[in-house]
N, C-alpha and C positions, 0 to 999 in steps of 0.2 A: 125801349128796352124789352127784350121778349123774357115771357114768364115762363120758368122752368116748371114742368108740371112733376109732382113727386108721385116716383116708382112706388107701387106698393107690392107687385109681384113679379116674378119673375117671367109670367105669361104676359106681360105688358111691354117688356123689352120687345124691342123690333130685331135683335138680332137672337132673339130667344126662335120667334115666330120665322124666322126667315132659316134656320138651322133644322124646326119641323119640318118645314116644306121641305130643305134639304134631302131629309133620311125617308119621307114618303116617296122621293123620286129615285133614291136609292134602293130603296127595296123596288120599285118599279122596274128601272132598268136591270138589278140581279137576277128578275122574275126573268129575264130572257139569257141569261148567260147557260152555259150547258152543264146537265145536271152535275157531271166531276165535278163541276167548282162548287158542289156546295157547302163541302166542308174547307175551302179553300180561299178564292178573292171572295165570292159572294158572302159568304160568314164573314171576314176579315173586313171588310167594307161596309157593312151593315154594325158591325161593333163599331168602328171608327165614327158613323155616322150618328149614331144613336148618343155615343161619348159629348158630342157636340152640344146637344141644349138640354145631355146630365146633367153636364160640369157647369153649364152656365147658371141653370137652376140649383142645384147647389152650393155653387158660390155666393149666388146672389140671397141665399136663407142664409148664411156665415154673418156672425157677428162684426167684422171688420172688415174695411177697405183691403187691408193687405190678404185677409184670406180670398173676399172675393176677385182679388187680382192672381192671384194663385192659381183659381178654379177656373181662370179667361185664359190662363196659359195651358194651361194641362187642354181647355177646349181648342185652344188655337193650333197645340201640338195635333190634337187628333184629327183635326182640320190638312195641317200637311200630312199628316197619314194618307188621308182618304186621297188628295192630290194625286200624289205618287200613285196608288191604286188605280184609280182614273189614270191615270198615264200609262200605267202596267197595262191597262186592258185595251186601250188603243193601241196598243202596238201587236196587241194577241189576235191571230187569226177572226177568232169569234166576235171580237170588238169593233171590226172595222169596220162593220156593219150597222152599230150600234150610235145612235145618236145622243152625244155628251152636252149637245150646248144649251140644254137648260141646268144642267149640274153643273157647268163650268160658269154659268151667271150668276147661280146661287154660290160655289162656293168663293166666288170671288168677293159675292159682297156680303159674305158671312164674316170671308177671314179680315176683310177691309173695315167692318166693324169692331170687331174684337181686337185685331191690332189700335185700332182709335182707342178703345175704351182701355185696354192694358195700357195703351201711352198716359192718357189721362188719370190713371188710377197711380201713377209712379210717386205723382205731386199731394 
């Protein structure tokens, strides 16, 4: 039987840690978008990302299961934000240029975590 080891923080989650690296590669790749966008995708995309291991830390200090199942949906929603953004900018002149495949690794198994964990937090 394998033994469950108990959370004490929210830095201890692997999809807490896996949503930092996220918003570090985020602000990385924004660092190359052109300067217009910076009250535009590059701000809008750096919020969406940054929302991601608010809400999960947040959630995760919340006295109950149902709130912190709350706080996994509100990050899971800013999760397909930031998607669609990624999407929006591959299709923009400036983005075609730009390399997404370690943001589409991370947020694949950012959002394949938190969808697990909102399933498991239903019961």
């Amino acid at each position: 039987m394998k033994e469950q080891k108990t959370i004490h923080s929210h830095k201890e989650l692997i999809v807490w840690q896996k949503s930092m690296d996220l918003v570090v590669t985020i602000y990385a790749i924004t660092e190359k978008f052109p300067k217009e966008e910076l009250y535009g995708l590059t701000s809008q995309m750096r919020r969406a990302a940054v929302s991601i291991p608010s809400n999960i830390a947040e959630g995760r200090r919340r006295s109950t299961k149902k709130d912190f199942r709350q706080f996994l949906i509100i990050a899971y929603s800013s999760g397909a934000e930031l998607e669609t953004q990624v999407e929006i900018v591959k299709r923009l002149q400036f983005g075609k240029k730009l390399d997404f495949l370690k943001i589409e690794g991370l947020m694949n198994e950012v959002m394949r975590m938190l969808n697990k964990m909102i399933s498991n937090l239903k019961s």
